[in-house]
Structure formats: C-alpha cells, structure tokens
C-alpha positions in Angstrom: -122.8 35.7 -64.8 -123.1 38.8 -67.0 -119.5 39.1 -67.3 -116.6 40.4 -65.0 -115.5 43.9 -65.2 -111.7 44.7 -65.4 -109.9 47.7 -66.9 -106.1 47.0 -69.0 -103.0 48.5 -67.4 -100.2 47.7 -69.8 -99.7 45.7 -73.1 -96.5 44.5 -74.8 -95.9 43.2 -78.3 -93.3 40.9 -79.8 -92.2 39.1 -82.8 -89.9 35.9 -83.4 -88.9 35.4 -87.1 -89.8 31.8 -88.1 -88.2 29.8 -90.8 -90.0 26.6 -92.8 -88.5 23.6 -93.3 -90.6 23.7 -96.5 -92.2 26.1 -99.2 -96.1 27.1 -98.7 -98.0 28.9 -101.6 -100.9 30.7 -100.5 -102.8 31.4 -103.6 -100.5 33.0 -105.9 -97.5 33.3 -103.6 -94.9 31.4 -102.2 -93.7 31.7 -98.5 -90.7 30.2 -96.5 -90.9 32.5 -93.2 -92.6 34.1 -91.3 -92.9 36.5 -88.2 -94.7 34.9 -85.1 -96.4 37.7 -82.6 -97.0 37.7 -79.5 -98.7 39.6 -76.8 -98.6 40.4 -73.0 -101.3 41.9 -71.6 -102.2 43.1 -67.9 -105.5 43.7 -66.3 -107.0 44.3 -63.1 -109.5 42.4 -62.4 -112.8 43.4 -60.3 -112.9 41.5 -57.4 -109.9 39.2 -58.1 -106.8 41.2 -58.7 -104.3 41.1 -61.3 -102.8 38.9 -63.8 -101.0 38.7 -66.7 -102.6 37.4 -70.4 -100.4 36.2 -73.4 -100.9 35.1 -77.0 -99.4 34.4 -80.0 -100.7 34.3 -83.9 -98.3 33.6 -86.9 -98.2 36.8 -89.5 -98.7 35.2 -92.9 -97.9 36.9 -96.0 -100.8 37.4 -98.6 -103.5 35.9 -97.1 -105.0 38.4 -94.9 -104.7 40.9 -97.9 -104.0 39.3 -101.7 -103.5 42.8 -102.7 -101.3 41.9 -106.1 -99.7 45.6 -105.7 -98.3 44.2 -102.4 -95.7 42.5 -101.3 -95.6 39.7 -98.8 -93.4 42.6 -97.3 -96.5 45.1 -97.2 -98.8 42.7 -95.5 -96.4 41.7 -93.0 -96.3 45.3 -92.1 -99.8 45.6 -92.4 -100.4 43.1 -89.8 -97.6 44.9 -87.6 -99.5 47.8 -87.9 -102.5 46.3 -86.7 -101.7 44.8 -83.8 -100.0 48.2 -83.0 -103.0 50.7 -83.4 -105.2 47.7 -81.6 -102.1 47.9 -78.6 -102.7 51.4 -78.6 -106.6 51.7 -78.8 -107.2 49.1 -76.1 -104.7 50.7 -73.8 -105.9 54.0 -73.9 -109.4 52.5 -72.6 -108.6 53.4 -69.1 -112.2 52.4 -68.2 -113.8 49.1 -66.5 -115.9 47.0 -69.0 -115.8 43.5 -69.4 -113.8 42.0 -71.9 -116.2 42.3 -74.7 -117.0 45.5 -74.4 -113.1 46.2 -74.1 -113.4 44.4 -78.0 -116.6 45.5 -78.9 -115.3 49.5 -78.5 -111.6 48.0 -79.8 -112.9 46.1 -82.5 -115.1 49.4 -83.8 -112.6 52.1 -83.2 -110.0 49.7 -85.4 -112.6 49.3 -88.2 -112.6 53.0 -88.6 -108.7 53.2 -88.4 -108.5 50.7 -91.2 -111.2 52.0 -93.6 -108.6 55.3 -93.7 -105.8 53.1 -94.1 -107.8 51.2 -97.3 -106.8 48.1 -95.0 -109.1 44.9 -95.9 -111.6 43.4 -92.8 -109.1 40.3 -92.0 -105.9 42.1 -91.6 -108.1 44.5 -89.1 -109.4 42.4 -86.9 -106.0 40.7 -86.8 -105.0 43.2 -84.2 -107.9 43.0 -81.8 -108.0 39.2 -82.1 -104.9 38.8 -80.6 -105.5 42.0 -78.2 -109.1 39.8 -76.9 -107.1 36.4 -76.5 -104.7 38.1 -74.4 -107.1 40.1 -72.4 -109.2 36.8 -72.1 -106.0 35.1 -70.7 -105.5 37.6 -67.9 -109.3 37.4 -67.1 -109.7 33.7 -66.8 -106.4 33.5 -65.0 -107.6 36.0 -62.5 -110.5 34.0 -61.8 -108.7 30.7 -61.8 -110.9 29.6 -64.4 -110.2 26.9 -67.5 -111.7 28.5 -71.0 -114.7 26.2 -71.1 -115.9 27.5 -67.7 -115.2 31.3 -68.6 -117.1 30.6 -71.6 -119.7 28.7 -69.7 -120.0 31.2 -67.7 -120.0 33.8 -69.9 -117.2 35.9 -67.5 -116.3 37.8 -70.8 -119.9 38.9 -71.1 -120.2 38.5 -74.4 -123.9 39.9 -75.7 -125.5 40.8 -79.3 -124.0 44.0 -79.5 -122.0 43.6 -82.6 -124.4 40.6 -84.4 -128.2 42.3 -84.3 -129.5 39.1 -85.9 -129.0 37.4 -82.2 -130.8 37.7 -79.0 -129.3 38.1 -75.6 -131.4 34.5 -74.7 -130.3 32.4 -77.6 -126.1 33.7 -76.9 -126.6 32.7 -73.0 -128.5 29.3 -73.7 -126.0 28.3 -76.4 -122.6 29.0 -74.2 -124.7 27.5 -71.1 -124.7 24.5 -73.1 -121.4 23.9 -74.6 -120.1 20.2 -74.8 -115.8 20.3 -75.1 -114.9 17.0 -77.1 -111.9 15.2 -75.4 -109.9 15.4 -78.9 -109.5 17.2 -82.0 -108.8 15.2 -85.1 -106.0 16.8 -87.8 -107.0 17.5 -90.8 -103.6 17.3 -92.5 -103.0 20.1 -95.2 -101.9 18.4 -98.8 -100.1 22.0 -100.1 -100.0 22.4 -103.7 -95.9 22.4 -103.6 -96.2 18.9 -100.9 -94.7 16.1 -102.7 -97.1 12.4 -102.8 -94.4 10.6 -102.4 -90.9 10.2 -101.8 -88.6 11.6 -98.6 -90.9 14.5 -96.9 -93.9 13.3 -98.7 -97.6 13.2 -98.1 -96.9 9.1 -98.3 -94.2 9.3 -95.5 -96.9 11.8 -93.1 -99.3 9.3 -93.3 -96.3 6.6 -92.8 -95.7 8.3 -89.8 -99.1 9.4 -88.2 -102.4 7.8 -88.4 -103.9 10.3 -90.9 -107.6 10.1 -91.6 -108.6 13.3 -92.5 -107.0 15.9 -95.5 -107.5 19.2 -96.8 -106.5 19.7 -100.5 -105.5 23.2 -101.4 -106.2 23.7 -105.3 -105.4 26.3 -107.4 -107.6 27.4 -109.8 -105.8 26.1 -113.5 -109.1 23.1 -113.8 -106.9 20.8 -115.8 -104.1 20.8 -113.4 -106.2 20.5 -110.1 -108.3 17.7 -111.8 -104.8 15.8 -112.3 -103.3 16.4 -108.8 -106.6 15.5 -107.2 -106.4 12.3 -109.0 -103.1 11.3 -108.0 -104.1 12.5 -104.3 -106.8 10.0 -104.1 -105.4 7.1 -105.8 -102.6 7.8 -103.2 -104.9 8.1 -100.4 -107.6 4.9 -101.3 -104.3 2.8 -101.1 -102.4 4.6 -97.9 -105.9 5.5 -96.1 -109.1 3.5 -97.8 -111.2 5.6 -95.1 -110.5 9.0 -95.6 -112.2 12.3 -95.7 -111.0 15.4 -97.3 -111.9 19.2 -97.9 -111.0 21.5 -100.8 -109.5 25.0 -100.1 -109.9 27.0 -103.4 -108.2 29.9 -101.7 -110.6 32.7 -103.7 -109.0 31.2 -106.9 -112.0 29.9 -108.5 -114.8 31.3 -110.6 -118.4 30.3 -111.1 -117.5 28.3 -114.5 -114.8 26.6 -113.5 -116.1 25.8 -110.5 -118.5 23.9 -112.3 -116.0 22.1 -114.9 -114.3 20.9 -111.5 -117.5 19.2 -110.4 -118.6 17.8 -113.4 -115.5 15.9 -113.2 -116.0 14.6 -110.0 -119.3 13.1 -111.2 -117.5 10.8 -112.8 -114.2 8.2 -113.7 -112.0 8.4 -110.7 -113.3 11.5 -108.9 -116.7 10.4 -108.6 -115.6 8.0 -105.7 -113.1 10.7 -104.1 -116.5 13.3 -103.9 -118.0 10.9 -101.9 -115.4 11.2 -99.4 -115.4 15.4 -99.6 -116.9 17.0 -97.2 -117.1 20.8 -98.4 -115.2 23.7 -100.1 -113.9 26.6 -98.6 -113.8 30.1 -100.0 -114.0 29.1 -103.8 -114.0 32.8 -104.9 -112.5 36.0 -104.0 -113.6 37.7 -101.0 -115.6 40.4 -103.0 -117.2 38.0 -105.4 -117.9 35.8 -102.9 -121.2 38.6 -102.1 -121.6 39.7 -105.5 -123.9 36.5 -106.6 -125.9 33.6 -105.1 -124.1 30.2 -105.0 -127.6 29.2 -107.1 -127.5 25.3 -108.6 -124.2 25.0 -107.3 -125.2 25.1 -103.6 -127.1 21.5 -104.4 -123.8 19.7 -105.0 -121.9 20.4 -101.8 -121.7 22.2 -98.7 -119.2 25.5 -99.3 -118.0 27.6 -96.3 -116.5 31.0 -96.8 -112.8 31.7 -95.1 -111.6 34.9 -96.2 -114.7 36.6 -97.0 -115.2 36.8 -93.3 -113.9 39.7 -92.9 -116.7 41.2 -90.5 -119.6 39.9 -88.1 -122.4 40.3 -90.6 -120.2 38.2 -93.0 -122.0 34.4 -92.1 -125.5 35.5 -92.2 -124.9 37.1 -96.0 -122.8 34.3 -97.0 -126.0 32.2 -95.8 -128.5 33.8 -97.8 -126.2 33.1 -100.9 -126.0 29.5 -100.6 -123.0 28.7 -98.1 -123.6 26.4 -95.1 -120.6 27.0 -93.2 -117.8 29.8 -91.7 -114.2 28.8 -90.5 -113.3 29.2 -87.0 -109.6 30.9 -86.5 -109.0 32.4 -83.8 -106.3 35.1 -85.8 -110.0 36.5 -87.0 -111.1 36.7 -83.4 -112.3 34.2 -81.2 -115.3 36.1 -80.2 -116.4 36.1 -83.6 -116.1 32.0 -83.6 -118.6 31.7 -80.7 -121.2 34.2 -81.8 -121.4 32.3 -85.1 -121.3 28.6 -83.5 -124.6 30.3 -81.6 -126.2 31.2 -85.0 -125.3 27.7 -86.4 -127.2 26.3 -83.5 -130.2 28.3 -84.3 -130.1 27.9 -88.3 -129.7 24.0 -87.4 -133.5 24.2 -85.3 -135.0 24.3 -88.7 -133.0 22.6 -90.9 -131.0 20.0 -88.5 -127.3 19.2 -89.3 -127.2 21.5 -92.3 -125.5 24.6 -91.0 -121.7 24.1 -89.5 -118.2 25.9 -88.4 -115.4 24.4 -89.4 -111.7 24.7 -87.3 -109.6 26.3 -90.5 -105.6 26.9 -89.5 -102.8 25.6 -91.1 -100.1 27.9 -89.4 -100.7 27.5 -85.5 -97.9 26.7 -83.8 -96.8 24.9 -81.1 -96.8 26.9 -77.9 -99.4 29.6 -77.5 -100.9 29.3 -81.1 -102.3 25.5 -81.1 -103.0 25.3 -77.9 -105.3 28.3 -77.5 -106.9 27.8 -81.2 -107.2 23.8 -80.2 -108.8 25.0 -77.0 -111.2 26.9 -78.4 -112.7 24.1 -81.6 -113.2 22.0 -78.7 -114.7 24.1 -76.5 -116.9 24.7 -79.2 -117.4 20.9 -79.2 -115.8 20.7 -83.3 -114.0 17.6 -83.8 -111.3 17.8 -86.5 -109.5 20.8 -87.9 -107.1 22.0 -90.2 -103.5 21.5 -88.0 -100.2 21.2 -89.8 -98.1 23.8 -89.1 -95.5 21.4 -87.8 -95.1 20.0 -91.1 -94.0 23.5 -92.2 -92.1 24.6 -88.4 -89.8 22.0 -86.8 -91.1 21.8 -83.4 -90.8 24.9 -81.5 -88.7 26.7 -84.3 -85.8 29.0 -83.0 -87.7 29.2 -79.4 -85.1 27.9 -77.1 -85.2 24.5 -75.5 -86.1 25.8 -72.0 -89.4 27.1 -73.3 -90.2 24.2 -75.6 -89.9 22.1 -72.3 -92.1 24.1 -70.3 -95.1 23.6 -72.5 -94.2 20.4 -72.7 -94.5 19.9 -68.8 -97.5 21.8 -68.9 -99.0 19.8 -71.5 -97.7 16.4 -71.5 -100.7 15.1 -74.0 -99.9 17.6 -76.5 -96.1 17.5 -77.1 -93.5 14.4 -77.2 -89.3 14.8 -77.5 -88.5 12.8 -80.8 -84.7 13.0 -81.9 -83.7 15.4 -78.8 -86.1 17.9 -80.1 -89.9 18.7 -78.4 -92.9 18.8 -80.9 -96.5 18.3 -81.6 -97.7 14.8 -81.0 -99.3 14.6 -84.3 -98.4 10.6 -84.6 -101.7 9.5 -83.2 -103.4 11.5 -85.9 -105.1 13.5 -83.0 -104.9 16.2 -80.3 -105.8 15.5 -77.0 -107.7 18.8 -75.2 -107.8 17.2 -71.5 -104.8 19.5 -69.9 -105.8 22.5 -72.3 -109.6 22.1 -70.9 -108.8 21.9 -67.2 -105.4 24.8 -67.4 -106.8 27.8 -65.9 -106.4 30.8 -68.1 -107.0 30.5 -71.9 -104.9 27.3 -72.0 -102.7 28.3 -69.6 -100.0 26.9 -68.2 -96.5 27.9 -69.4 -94.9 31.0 -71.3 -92.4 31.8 -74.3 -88.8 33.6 -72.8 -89.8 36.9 -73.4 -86.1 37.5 -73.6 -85.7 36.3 -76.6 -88.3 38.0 -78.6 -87.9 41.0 -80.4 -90.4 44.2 -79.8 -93.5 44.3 -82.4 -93.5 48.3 -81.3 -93.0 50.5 -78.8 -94.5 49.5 -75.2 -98.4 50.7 -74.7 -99.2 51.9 -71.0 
C-alpha cells in the first residue's frame, strides 16, 4: 500500500495530575508530579469508516526545555500549549491525506508556530507526536489492523518527504521487512536521588525483579559521578554479576570532563564496569552537541544523542560528528523513530552493527503510554529499553480501578494485581509484546474513563 487516505473530524485533549511515590531530578531539577495527557481523536476513514484514536504522553518538567529562566511551571505550560496549537492545526486540515501527510503539513505548520514562540524543537514536536499516535490509532483501528501490519504495510504512507537523505525504495524495503521481537527487556533507571540499598532501594528492585540491564543517570560534578558509579557496580557485580548498563549525561557534561570520566574507567574498579557499558547518551547540551566533532572521543564508546533530536535532520548531523546512535520516544514522534531505524539500516550496509536506535523512556506509564511506546521498540525489532516509570507511579496512579482492570483484561501479559492494586509486570525483568502485537489499533484494546480527566483545552472540531 501507499497509504490510506482519511480526513480528522474532531479532537479532544485531557490531563490527569500524577503524583510520585519518589523524587526524580532531571538534570538540574527535581520533580515529584506531573500532568499525564491524553488525546481522542476521530477520523473517517476512506473505504472503512470511522473510529476513534487515543493516546497518552506524561508532560515532564525541564526536559523538553532546560530553559534555567523557566520554571518546571513554564514548561508544563509549554507542552499544554503544544498539544493545543497541534489540536488546532490538525483539525482545521479538513482535507483527505494519509496520516503522514496529515503530520508532515502538522509537523511543519507547528515548527513555524514555535520558532515565533522561541519554543525549543522537542517541546514542538511534543504536540504533533501525540496528535500522529492518536490519528494512527483511529486509522489502524478502522482497518482492523495490529501496528506491525499498518507499519508493514505502510497504511500511514509514510515517504521521504520530511528526511531528503532517504529514498522512497530504501523506506518501503525497510518497513516491508520489520521483525517484532516477542519481548522487550527493562533497562531499569538507577536516578541520581535512588537509594543502593535499604527499603525502596536499587538492592530491593533487583530483589524483587530479575534485573539485567541499567541505565545510570550522572550528573556532571566528575568526582561525585566517579564515586556513585563505583558503588553502583560493586552493588551490581554482587546483586547481578551479568549486567549491562548505559550512562545518561543528561547534556551535563563537557568535552574535558568527559574525558576525566573515561580515563577513570580505564582503570581500578571502573575499568571492569566499562566493559559492561554499552554507550552514552546526550553527554552535552543540545546546542553543543553540533557545535564540534565527538573527534578521539568517538573511539572509546558508542554515544547517542537524546535531546539534541530535536528535528528530522538531527541523526544524520549527529552522525557526521561521531555519534552512532538516536533514542527512540515516541513523546518526540513515532514517525521520526521509524524513518531513522530505516537510516540505521542503511548506514549498517557499510559498516555492519555499528549504527543503532535505542528505546529511551523512563516516564511511560501504564495504560496508553507503555504499551503504545513498547509496541512500537518491538515493532522496530529493539530488544531492551529504558522502562521504569512504575518505580516512580504506583501502578495506574489516581486512574480509577475500573480502568486499571480493563487494560489489564486487555493485556493480561503486561499487567499483574499485587496487594489489591493492578501494575506493570516488571518482576520477570521483561515485557512481553504478544497481546500489544496482535491488538488491532496502535495497541489497542481498552481505554482511560474519560470522565475522570480534566480538559487540556478547549474542544477542537
């Protein structure tokens, strides 16, 4: 297929506040809640009728925009605002396109609505992603069709409008060709505020789940990072002799003491804890990250960039700087995940295995969030990812008990009732994708009570 043509009669956004059970920092900044959005979309689609398509992203402070002259209040706002003008703009389009042209026009109209707003690329596309998720819902729903298919397929028509440096042929052969893995590993987030050990501790999570694989937020101060990252493996050779880990620098690193940090892992202690890392992720800031090549530090380890992709010509530049890998979130847009899974395939012709995406989320949720991000890291055939946010939101939050049972029945290999309350199965130290693969609709299968959300805005028809 070329991709189905449908046209968007309505869109609704909501929020539902969410409290942590524990403290995050993100960079500089400590959070403890957090809004959740969510979106309802209907289209009409040609041929097949209509149908309803929901999502739902978490709105984290400071990360889409560290902005210091903001506060976790602004960019909360921020991201309101986006999903609002993207409600609007993709309403208005009264036209039939498929559904990436519906986010190709979206996606471009918003970029110009943010460069007037001095809004940065990530807290932009925030609005369309979840916009394209839902709209991607509705169509695969009409059709009756699981994600993997659609994509398969390629019902969302998605072509090399937005990323020149494809060809139509390569984008058709590479979704043509996509191999779903029948599980996604966690990569369980080590916070900089997690205790090692003691009552909520990274030593009771791995008591409780089989944990293989970590990611180690780090903060910048050398000394300090070198200490906890110490303690983290001496913890982890004796709790998990296996293990793998990434680093996530969070932009808080510079050249120099990025260095210091690796010299130290060269030897003592560290040097057998880099054998068992993987990569690091966004060492610098989002602008510096362009400003220089990676140069003799690209030899040492893979590093993928996180925040600095802010656009769709972000991979390819952060390639010909030294980086050898992009995260996958679908808050950043899921169309933008595929696209560069198709130029990792073609980078990897001539230079096998050295190019990658990684699956990058700590805050999905359960419900709409993990299940449609999951879906799509194993569509794209990725076999861990970053997946934690039930160590920061007790099951299903405030969401009330009906709805946490629905997805439960939807999903039985992705939830289990522990202490009268419904939650992630994270114990097996995996996610099985089996119902989430086969669920028509971008993991379809059950809905939030709408009645107990709170409007983002005003309704969009």
């Amino acid at each position: 297929m070329s991709g189905t043509r449908l046209r968007i009669r309505d869109i609704q956004t909501f929020e539902r506040p969410m409290r942590f059970a524990r403290p995050f920092r993100f960079g500089l900044v400590t959070v403890d809640e957090a809004p959740q959005a969510f979106v309802r979309v209907e289209v009409e689609v040609e041929g097949a009728g209509v149908a309803t398509g929901i999502t739902a992203e978490m709105m984290m402070p400071k990360w889409f925009d560290k902005n210091p002259a903001k506060t976790p209040h602004d960019t909360i706002a921020d991201l309101k605002a986006s999903v609002g003008e993207a409600a609007r703009s993709y309403a208005e389009a009264k036209e039939w396109d498929t559904a990436f042209g519906h986010h190709a026009r979206g996606f471009t109209a918003q970029k110009i609505w943010a460069a007037d707003k001095g809004l940065p690329g990530l807290a932009a596309s925030y609005g369309p992603a979840l916009i394209d998720k839902a709209v991607a819902d509705g169509l695969l729903k009409a059709l009756k069709f699981p994600f993997q298919d659609g994509l398969r397929r390629n019902v969302f028509g998605i072509d090399a409008r937005l990323t020149p440096d494809l060809d139509e042929g390569r984008i058709q052969a590479f979704l043509a060709g996509i191999r779903p893995v029948g599980e996604v590993r966690l990569r369980h987030t080590i916070g900089m505020l997690d205790a090692l050990e003691g009552e909520g501790s990274l030593a009771e999570e791995i008591a409780h789940a089989r944990l293989q694989m970590f990611k180690i937020k780090i903060g910048g101060d050398v000394e300090a990072d070198i200490a906890r990252l110490q303690a983290i493996h001496e913890l982890l050779s004796r709790q998990v002799p296996d293990y793998r880990a990434t680093l996530d620098a969070n932009e808080q690193y510079d050249p120099e003491r990025l260095r210091t940090l690796l010299r130290a892992m060269q030897s003592g202690s560290l040097k057998s804890f880099r054998e068992r890392l993987l990569y690091i992720e966004q060492p610098f800031d989002r602008a510096g990250t362009f400003a220089a090549p990676l140069g003799d530090l690209a030899a040492e380890i893979p590093f993928i960039i996180d925040e600095a992709d802010g656009d769709y010509d972000a991979f390819p530049r952060a390639v010909e700087l030294g980086y050898r890998g992009v995260s996958s979130k679908a808050c950043k847009g899921f169309y933008k995940s595929v696209l560069n899974g198709v130029r990792v395939a073609g980078l990897n012709e001539r230079q096998p295995g050295r190019f990658f995406v990684s699956a990058e989320d700590l805050t999905c949720q359960a419900g709409l969030g993990i299940e449609q991000d999951t879906v799509l890291v194993a569509t794209l055939g990725l076999t861990h990812a970053e997946r934690n946010g039930h160590h920061y939101v007790e099951g299903f939050g405030p969401a009330p008990d009906a709805e946490a049972a629905h997805f439960a029945a939807a999903h039985p290999d992705l939830y289990r009732t522990q202490g009268g309350r419904i939650g992630l199965a994270f114990e097996r130290g995996s996610l099985a994708t089996a119902s989430l693969l086969s669920a028509p609709g971008f993991a379809g299968g059950a809905e939030p009570d709408w009645s107990s959300l709170v409007p983002l805005s005003h309704h969009y028809r």
